[in-house]
C-alpha positions, 0 to 999 in steps of 0.5 A: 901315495902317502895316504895309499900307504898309510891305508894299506898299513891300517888294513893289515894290521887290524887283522889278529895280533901281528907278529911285525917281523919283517920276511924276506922279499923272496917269500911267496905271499899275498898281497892287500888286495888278494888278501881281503879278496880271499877275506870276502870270499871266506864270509860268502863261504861262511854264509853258505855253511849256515843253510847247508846239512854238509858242510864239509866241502864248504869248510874245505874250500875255506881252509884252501883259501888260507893254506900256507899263508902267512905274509901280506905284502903292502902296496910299497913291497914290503912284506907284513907276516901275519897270525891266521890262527883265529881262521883256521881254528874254528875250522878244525873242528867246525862246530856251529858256533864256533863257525858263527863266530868267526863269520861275525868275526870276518864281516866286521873285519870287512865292515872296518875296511870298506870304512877305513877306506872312505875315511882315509885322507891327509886330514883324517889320518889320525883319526885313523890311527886312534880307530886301529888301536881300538881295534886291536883291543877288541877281543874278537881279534885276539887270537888265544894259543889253543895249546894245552899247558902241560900239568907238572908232576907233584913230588909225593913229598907235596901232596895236598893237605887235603888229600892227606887228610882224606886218608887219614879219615879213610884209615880211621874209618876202616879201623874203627869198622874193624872195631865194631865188627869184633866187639859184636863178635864177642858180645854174640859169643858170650851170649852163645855161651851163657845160653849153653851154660844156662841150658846145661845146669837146668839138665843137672838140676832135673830131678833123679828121683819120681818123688822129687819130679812130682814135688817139683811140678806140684810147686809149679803148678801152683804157681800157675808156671803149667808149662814147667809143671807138665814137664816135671810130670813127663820126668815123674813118669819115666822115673818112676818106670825106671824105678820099677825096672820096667825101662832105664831111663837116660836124659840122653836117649830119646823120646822114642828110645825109651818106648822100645823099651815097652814093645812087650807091654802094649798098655804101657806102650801107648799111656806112655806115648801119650804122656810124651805127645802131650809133653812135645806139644806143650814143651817143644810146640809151645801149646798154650795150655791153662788148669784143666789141660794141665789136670788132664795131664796129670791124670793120665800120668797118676794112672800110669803110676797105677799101673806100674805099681 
Protein backbone atom coordinates (compact mmCIF):
# COMPACT_ATOMS: atom_id res chain seq x y z
CA UNK A 1 0.00 0.00 0.00
CA UNK A 2 2.98 2.13 0.79
CA UNK A 3 4.74 1.84 -2.20
CA UNK A 4 1.15 2.69 -4.37
CA UNK A 5 1.21 5.69 -2.45
CA UNK A 6 4.21 6.69 -2.94
CA UNK A 7 3.84 6.24 -6.96
CA UNK A 8 0.68 8.20 -7.21
CA UNK A 9 2.35 10.95 -5.37
CA UNK A 10 5.56 11.07 -7.75
CA UNK A 11 3.00 11.10 -10.90
CA UNK A 12 1.10 14.00 -9.66
CA UNK A 13 3.56 16.30 -8.70
CA UNK A 14 5.68 15.94 -12.11
CA UNK A 15 3.32 17.46 -13.85
CA UNK A 16 3.70 21.63 -13.74
CA UNK A 17 4.44 23.70 -10.94
CA UNK A 18 1.99 22.25 -8.04
CA UNK A 19 0.15 24.87 -5.99
CA UNK A 20 0.05 22.19 -2.75
CA UNK A 21 -2.79 23.39 -1.06
CA UNK A 22 -5.03 21.28 -0.05
CA UNK A 23 -8.95 21.35 -1.70
CA UNK A 24 -12.07 20.24 0.05
CA UNK A 25 -13.08 16.72 -0.17
CA UNK A 26 -16.29 18.04 -1.61
CA UNK A 27 -14.54 19.22 -4.62
CA UNK A 28 -15.55 17.31 -8.06
CA UNK A 29 -11.89 16.42 -9.82
CA UNK A 30 -10.12 13.56 -11.37
CA UNK A 31 -8.46 11.03 -10.08
CA UNK A 32 -4.79 9.44 -10.97
CA UNK A 33 -5.67 7.16 -13.26
CA UNK A 34 -8.57 9.21 -15.22
CA UNK A 35 -5.96 12.06 -15.20
CA UNK A 36 -3.16 10.34 -17.13
CA UNK A 37 -6.14 8.78 -19.16
CA UNK A 38 -7.13 12.13 -20.21
CA UNK A 39 -3.01 12.99 -20.72
CA UNK A 40 -2.77 9.88 -23.48
CA UNK A 41 -5.67 10.79 -24.72
CA UNK A 42 -4.41 14.53 -25.22
CA UNK A 43 -1.06 13.15 -27.01
CA UNK A 44 -3.06 11.06 -29.51
CA UNK A 45 -5.11 14.26 -30.33
CA UNK A 46 -2.12 15.92 -30.57
CA UNK A 47 -0.87 13.61 -33.00
CA UNK A 48 -3.64 13.87 -35.00
CA UNK A 49 -3.48 17.73 -35.31
CA UNK A 50 -0.23 17.41 -37.05
CA UNK A 51 -1.67 15.58 -40.53
CA UNK A 52 -4.85 17.66 -40.40
CA UNK A 53 -5.58 21.22 -42.79
CA UNK A 54 -8.35 21.89 -39.92
CA UNK A 55 -7.56 21.27 -36.89
CA UNK A 56 -9.72 23.27 -34.83
CA UNK A 57 -12.29 20.59 -34.00
CA UNK A 58 -9.22 18.44 -33.00
CA UNK A 59 -8.20 21.50 -30.65
CA UNK A 60 -11.49 21.64 -29.09
CA UNK A 61 -11.76 18.03 -28.14
CA UNK A 62 -8.35 18.92 -26.13
CA UNK A 63 -9.69 21.81 -24.54
CA UNK A 64 -12.80 19.52 -23.27
CA UNK A 65 -10.56 16.90 -22.03
CA UNK A 66 -9.11 19.58 -19.42
CA UNK A 67 -12.35 22.16 -19.14
CA UNK A 68 -12.61 22.90 -15.21
CA UNK A 69 -10.06 20.83 -14.16
CA UNK A 70 -7.94 21.85 -11.40
CA UNK A 71 -7.57 19.02 -8.85
CA UNK A 72 -6.31 15.22 -8.84
CA UNK A 73 -7.20 13.41 -6.33
CA UNK A 74 -4.78 10.36 -5.14
CA UNK A 75 -5.10 6.84 -4.75
CA UNK A 76 -5.75 7.57 -0.35
CA UNK A 77 -8.60 10.35 -1.41
CA UNK A 78 -6.71 13.35 -0.91
CA UNK A 79 -7.09 16.07 -3.19
CA UNK A 80 -3.93 17.48 -4.97
CA UNK A 81 -4.80 21.12 -7.00
CA UNK A 82 -2.94 21.43 -9.88
CA UNK A 83 -1.88 24.39 -12.65
CA UNK A 84 -2.87 23.19 -16.25
CA UNK A 85 -2.03 26.44 -17.61
CA UNK A 86 1.15 25.00 -19.87
CA UNK A 87 -2.01 22.66 -21.67
CA UNK A 88 -4.28 25.15 -22.01
CA UNK A 89 -2.08 28.05 -23.58
CA UNK A 90 -0.81 26.55 -26.56
CA UNK A 91 -4.03 25.80 -27.32
CA UNK A 92 -5.53 29.25 -27.34
CA UNK A 93 -3.81 30.44 -30.05
CA UNK A 94 -2.94 27.09 -31.54
CA UNK A 95 0.06 28.18 -33.41
CA UNK A 96 1.89 25.03 -34.87
CA UNK A 97 4.92 25.34 -32.95
CA UNK A 98 3.42 26.06 -29.92
CA UNK A 99 1.49 22.83 -30.55
CA UNK A 100 4.65 20.69 -31.23
CA UNK A 101 5.75 22.03 -28.37
CA UNK A 102 3.26 20.95 -25.71
CA UNK A 103 3.12 17.51 -27.90
CA UNK A 104 6.77 16.87 -27.17
CA UNK A 105 6.00 18.29 -23.56
CA UNK A 106 3.04 15.65 -22.96
CA UNK A 107 4.78 12.28 -24.41
CA UNK A 108 7.68 13.03 -22.17
CA UNK A 109 5.29 13.51 -19.05
CA UNK A 110 4.31 9.98 -20.22
CA UNK A 111 7.46 8.81 -21.25
CA UNK A 112 8.53 9.49 -17.10
CA UNK A 113 5.22 7.82 -15.97
CA UNK A 114 5.15 4.53 -17.45
CA UNK A 115 8.97 4.64 -16.19
CA UNK A 116 8.48 5.60 -12.67
CA UNK A 117 6.02 3.14 -12.43
CA UNK A 118 8.29 0.11 -13.33
CA UNK A 119 10.94 1.60 -10.80
CA UNK A 120 8.79 2.06 -7.88
CA UNK A 121 9.57 -0.13 -5.18
CA UNK A 122 10.50 -0.31 -1.55
CA UNK A 123 14.38 -0.37 -2.37
CA UNK A 124 13.92 2.23 -5.13
CA UNK A 125 12.15 4.70 -3.32
CA UNK A 126 14.75 7.17 -3.13
CA UNK A 127 16.01 6.66 -6.37
CA UNK A 128 12.73 8.17 -7.26
CA UNK A 129 12.32 10.90 -5.13
CA UNK A 130 15.79 12.38 -6.56
CA UNK A 131 14.22 11.85 -10.42
CA UNK A 132 11.06 13.75 -9.39
CA UNK A 133 13.03 16.70 -8.10
CA UNK A 134 14.69 16.70 -11.47
CA UNK A 135 11.95 16.72 -13.19
CA UNK A 136 10.88 19.70 -11.73
CA UNK A 137 13.64 21.52 -12.71
CA UNK A 138 13.08 21.05 -16.23
CA UNK A 139 11.90 24.02 -18.00
CA UNK A 140 9.45 22.18 -20.20
CA UNK A 141 7.40 21.86 -16.97
CA UNK A 142 7.49 25.54 -15.83
CA UNK A 143 4.60 27.00 -16.54
CA UNK A 144 5.28 31.10 -17.08
CA UNK A 145 2.31 33.71 -16.44
CA UNK A 146 1.71 34.74 -19.70
CA UNK A 147 -0.12 38.02 -18.09
CA UNK A 148 1.32 41.29 -19.68
CA UNK A 149 3.26 43.70 -16.67
CA UNK A 150 1.52 46.44 -16.85
CA UNK A 151 3.94 49.62 -17.86
CA UNK A 152 4.09 52.36 -15.24
CA UNK A 153 3.20 56.02 -15.94
CA UNK A 154 6.55 58.35 -16.31
CA UNK A 155 6.19 61.47 -14.24
CA UNK A 156 7.07 64.51 -16.88
CA UNK A 157 9.66 65.57 -14.35
CA UNK A 158 11.63 61.77 -15.16
CA UNK A 159 11.80 61.97 -18.49
CA UNK A 160 14.99 60.19 -20.08
CA UNK A 161 18.04 62.14 -20.55
CA UNK A 162 18.24 61.07 -23.81
CA UNK A 163 14.98 62.30 -24.73
CA UNK A 164 15.73 65.74 -23.48
CA UNK A 165 18.62 65.80 -25.37
CA UNK A 166 16.81 64.60 -28.46
CA UNK A 167 14.68 68.09 -28.21
CA UNK A 168 17.32 70.11 -27.69
CA UNK A 169 19.09 69.11 -30.71
CA UNK A 170 15.82 69.30 -32.72
CA UNK A 171 15.25 73.03 -31.49
CA UNK A 172 18.71 74.12 -32.34
CA UNK A 173 18.41 72.56 -35.73
CA UNK A 174 15.34 74.32 -36.20
CA UNK A 175 16.92 77.70 -35.15
CA UNK A 176 19.83 77.33 -36.72
CA UNK A 177 17.60 76.64 -40.17
CA UNK A 178 15.75 79.45 -39.55
CA UNK A 179 19.02 81.24 -39.54
CA UNK A 180 20.40 80.22 -42.70
CA UNK A 181 16.93 80.98 -44.45
CA UNK A 182 17.21 84.70 -43.32
CA UNK A 183 20.93 85.44 -44.00
CA UNK A 184 20.36 83.95 -47.67
CA UNK A 185 17.34 86.28 -47.77
CA UNK A 186 19.17 89.34 -47.12
CA UNK A 187 22.42 88.43 -49.15
CA UNK A 188 19.73 88.16 -52.24
CA UNK A 189 18.34 91.40 -51.21
CA UNK A 190 21.19 93.26 -51.41
CA UNK A 191 22.40 91.91 -54.41
CA UNK A 192 18.80 92.93 -55.90
CA UNK A 193 19.61 96.32 -54.85
CA UNK A 194 23.13 96.95 -55.78
CA UNK A 195 21.92 95.35 -59.30
CA UNK A 196 19.33 98.47 -59.44
CA UNK A 197 21.60 101.05 -58.13
CA UNK A 198 24.04 99.72 -60.77
CA UNK A 199 21.50 99.83 -63.63
CA UNK A 200 20.23 103.16 -62.61
CA UNK A 201 23.74 105.15 -62.64
CA UNK A 202 24.91 103.75 -66.06
CA UNK A 203 21.26 105.58 -67.17
CA UNK A 204 22.38 108.84 -65.45
CA UNK A 205 25.96 108.59 -66.90
CA UNK A 206 24.51 108.24 -70.59
CA UNK A 207 25.46 110.97 -72.43
CA UNK A 208 23.11 114.34 -73.11
CA UNK A 209 24.80 115.67 -75.89
CA UNK A 210 25.19 113.70 -79.80
CA UNK A 211 28.84 114.83 -79.40
CA UNK A 212 29.57 113.43 -76.36
CA UNK A 213 27.57 109.93 -77.59
CA UNK A 214 30.06 109.85 -80.38
CA UNK A 215 33.18 110.28 -78.30
CA UNK A 216 31.80 107.94 -76.05
CA UNK A 217 31.70 105.22 -78.53
CA UNK A 218 34.75 106.01 -80.22
CA UNK A 219 36.71 105.23 -77.12
CA UNK A 220 34.93 101.93 -77.10
CA UNK A 221 35.80 100.89 -79.95
CA UNK A 222 38.92 101.41 -79.52
CA UNK A 223 39.14 99.35 -76.77
CA UNK A 224 37.65 96.59 -78.76
CA UNK A 225 34.48 96.99 -76.00
CA UNK A 226 32.12 96.74 -79.92
CA UNK A 227 29.16 95.89 -78.03
CA UNK A 228 29.30 99.32 -75.76
CA UNK A 229 30.52 101.45 -78.74
CA UNK A 230 27.42 100.46 -81.06
CA UNK A 231 25.05 101.72 -78.26
CA UNK A 232 26.84 105.10 -77.92
CA UNK A 233 26.19 105.29 -81.47
CA UNK A 234 22.22 104.24 -81.51
CA UNK A 235 22.18 107.25 -78.48
CA UNK A 236 24.39 109.39 -80.95
CA UNK A 237 21.66 109.14 -83.62
CA UNK A 238 18.73 109.99 -81.63
CA UNK A 239 20.26 112.87 -80.01
CA UNK A 240 21.27 114.18 -82.75
CA UNK A 241 17.31 114.00 -84.17
CA UNK A 242 16.48 115.73 -81.02
CA UNK A 243 18.77 118.15 -81.68
CA UNK A 244 17.73 119.14 -85.19
CA UNK A 245 13.98 119.09 -83.58
CA UNK A 246 13.02 116.39 -85.96
CA UNK A 247 11.94 114.06 -82.80
CA UNK A 248 12.13 114.59 -78.54
CA UNK A 249 14.21 112.20 -77.30
CA UNK A 250 13.19 110.64 -73.67
CA UNK A 251 15.38 107.50 -72.19
CA UNK A 252 11.70 106.68 -70.99
CA UNK A 253 9.89 106.27 -74.32
CA UNK A 254 10.44 103.28 -76.24
CA UNK A 255 12.14 102.27 -79.45
CA UNK A 256 9.30 102.26 -81.14
CA UNK A 257 7.58 105.66 -79.78
CA UNK A 258 10.35 107.49 -81.01
CA UNK A 259 9.70 106.27 -84.55
CA UNK A 260 6.02 107.72 -84.55
CA UNK A 261 7.77 110.80 -84.43
CA UNK A 262 9.10 110.04 -88.28
CA UNK A 263 5.79 108.79 -89.94
CA UNK A 264 5.82 112.06 -92.33
CA UNK A 265 9.59 111.33 -93.35
CA UNK A 266 9.40 108.00 -94.61
CA UNK A 267 13.48 107.98 -95.23
CA UNK A 268 14.26 108.78 -91.84
CA UNK A 269 11.81 106.45 -90.78
CA UNK A 270 13.21 103.38 -92.11
CA UNK A 271 17.59 104.26 -91.73
CA UNK A 272 16.21 105.25 -88.19
CA UNK A 273 14.71 101.74 -87.74
CA UNK A 274 17.59 100.14 -88.98
CA UNK A 275 19.87 101.74 -86.79
CA UNK A 276 17.52 100.57 -83.83
CA UNK A 277 17.12 96.58 -85.34
CA UNK A 278 20.86 96.62 -85.41
CA UNK A 279 21.11 97.80 -81.79
CA UNK A 280 18.33 95.38 -80.12
CA UNK A 281 20.23 92.58 -82.01
CA UNK A 282 23.32 93.53 -80.50
CA UNK A 283 22.33 94.88 -77.06
CA UNK A 284 19.33 92.98 -76.13
CA UNK A 285 19.99 89.86 -78.30
CA UNK A 286 23.45 89.58 -77.53
CA UNK A 287 24.60 89.35 -81.34
CA UNK A 288 28.19 88.62 -81.51
CA UNK A 289 29.65 91.18 -83.29
CA UNK A 290 33.76 92.01 -84.48
CA UNK A 291 35.09 95.47 -86.49
CA UNK A 292 33.61 95.05 -89.73
CA UNK A 293 30.04 94.64 -88.11
CA UNK A 294 30.67 97.47 -86.03
CA UNK A 295 31.86 99.48 -89.20
CA UNK A 296 28.79 98.77 -90.96
CA UNK A 297 26.99 100.39 -88.10
CA UNK A 298 28.68 103.26 -87.88
CA UNK A 299 28.07 104.06 -91.46
CA UNK A 300 24.73 103.67 -91.60
CA UNK A 301 24.47 106.21 -88.37
CA UNK A 302 27.28 108.71 -90.07
CA UNK A 303 24.61 108.74 -93.13
CA UNK A 304 21.84 109.54 -90.96
CA UNK A 305 23.66 112.35 -89.74
CA UNK A 306 23.90 113.46 -93.11
CA UNK A 307 20.79 113.52 -93.83
CA UNK A 308 19.46 115.12 -90.92
CA UNK A 309 21.96 117.94 -91.06
Amino acid sequence: MKLRLLAAYALIFILLPIRGQSVNAQDNGLNASQFWDRLDQTELLLRVTTTEADSTATISQIRALWDGVSQVRLADGTPVTVDLGWIRAPLIDAQPNALDALHRQVKALIAYHDNQIDMIDETGKNASLDSLAEVLRDPRFQYVDLTPTPIPDVPQEEVPQSTAISSIVQIILLVGGLAVVIVLFVYFARNLQIQGASIESVQNSDPTTSSDAQSLATDHAQTQDYRSAVRYLYLASLLVLDERGIIHYDSSLTNREHLRYLRDKPQIHDLLRQVINAFEEVWYGYLPINEAYYEHFRHQVDELNRMVA
